[in-house]
Structure formats: C-alpha cells, structure tokens
N, C-alpha and C positions, 0 to 999 in steps of 0.2 A: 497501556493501549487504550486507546479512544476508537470508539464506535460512531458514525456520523449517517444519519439520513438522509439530510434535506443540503442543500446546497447553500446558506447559509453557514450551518457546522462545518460545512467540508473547507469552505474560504478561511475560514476562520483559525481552524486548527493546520493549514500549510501557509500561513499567512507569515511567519518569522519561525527562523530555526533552519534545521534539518529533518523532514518531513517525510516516511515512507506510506505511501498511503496502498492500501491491500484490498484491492476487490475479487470478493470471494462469493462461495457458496457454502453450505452446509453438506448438500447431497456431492462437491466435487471433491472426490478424491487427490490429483494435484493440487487445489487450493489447501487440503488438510496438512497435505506433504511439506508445501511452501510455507504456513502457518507455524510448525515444529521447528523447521530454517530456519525461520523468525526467530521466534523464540529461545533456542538452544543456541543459536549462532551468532544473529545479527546483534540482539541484546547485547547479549555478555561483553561483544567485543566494542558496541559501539553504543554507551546510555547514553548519550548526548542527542541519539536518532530516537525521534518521539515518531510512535508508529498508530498509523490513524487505520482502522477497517470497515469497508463498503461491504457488507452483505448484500449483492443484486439483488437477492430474494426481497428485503424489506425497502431496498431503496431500488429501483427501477428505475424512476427518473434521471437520477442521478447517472445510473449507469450509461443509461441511452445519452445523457447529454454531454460524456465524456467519449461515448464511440466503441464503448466496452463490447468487443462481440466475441470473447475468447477470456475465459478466466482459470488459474488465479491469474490479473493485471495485476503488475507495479507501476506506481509514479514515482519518481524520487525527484522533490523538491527540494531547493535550499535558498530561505529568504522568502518566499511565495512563488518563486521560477524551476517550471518542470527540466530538470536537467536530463530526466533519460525516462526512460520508460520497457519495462521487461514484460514479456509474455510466456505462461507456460511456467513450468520450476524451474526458479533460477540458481546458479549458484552464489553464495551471497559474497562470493566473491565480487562478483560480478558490480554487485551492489556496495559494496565496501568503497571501492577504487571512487564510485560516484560519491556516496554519503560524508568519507570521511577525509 
C-alpha cells in the first residue's frame, strides 16, 4: 500500500497499472471497515491491484480537489483512467468485476 499527499504522488502512483486509490479517515469507522475489505479480500484475490491511500486528515487539498465529501471514497483506475468510483463500504465485489 502507498500513502500519497500531494497531487503529484497521487498522478503518479494511478498513472499505469490497476490502481485502487482509498480515501479515508482515522476517526471513520466505515473507512476502518472498508480498509480490513481491502486487505483481507481485495489483496489476496487480486496482487496485481496496487492500492494507494488518501488520509483527508493529512491531505485536504487533495481531497477538496477530487470532490470528496463522503468517506471512505474509492476510485478505481486502470492505466491512469477512473473507471468507477464507490461510496460508503463496498463490497469488493463490486470492485473485483472493475479491477480485474
């Protein structure tokens, strides 16, 4: 997992590949839920998906200038193009059918 602040790191790391990018909080309870998802589920079944995370908390800008007003957000890019975008816990199913 890749951590990203600034908007530079964020182009960078969805710029080629299959790209889940995760913006969260600390204090959000769903965002913790969706994180475990991640991890226990998306991983295992798909390494190939490189998964980048937005903490609002230290990156703000970044959040504001993607429109984030509801977390945890997903973006799922493939190649540097946002194919889909999820709100709230998703099931990774959901996300499978995009990523892989």
């Amino acid at each position: 997992m890749t951590n990203v602040t600034t908007k530079a790191e964020y182009d960078a790391a969805v710029a080629s590949g299959k790209v889940l990018v995760d913006f969260w909080a600390t204090w959000c309870g769903p965002c913790m839920m969706m994180g475990e998802r991640i991890e226990k589920e998306l991983v295992p079944a798909a390494p190939d998906v490189k998964i980048v995370k937005v903490n609002v908390d230290e990156a703000p800008e970044l959040a504001a200038e993607f429109g984030i007003m509801s977390i945890p957000a997903l973006f799922c890019y493939v190649d540097g193009v946002r194919k889909a975008e999820f709100v709230g816990v998703t099931d990774v199913a959901q996300i499978m059918r995009i990523m892989v």
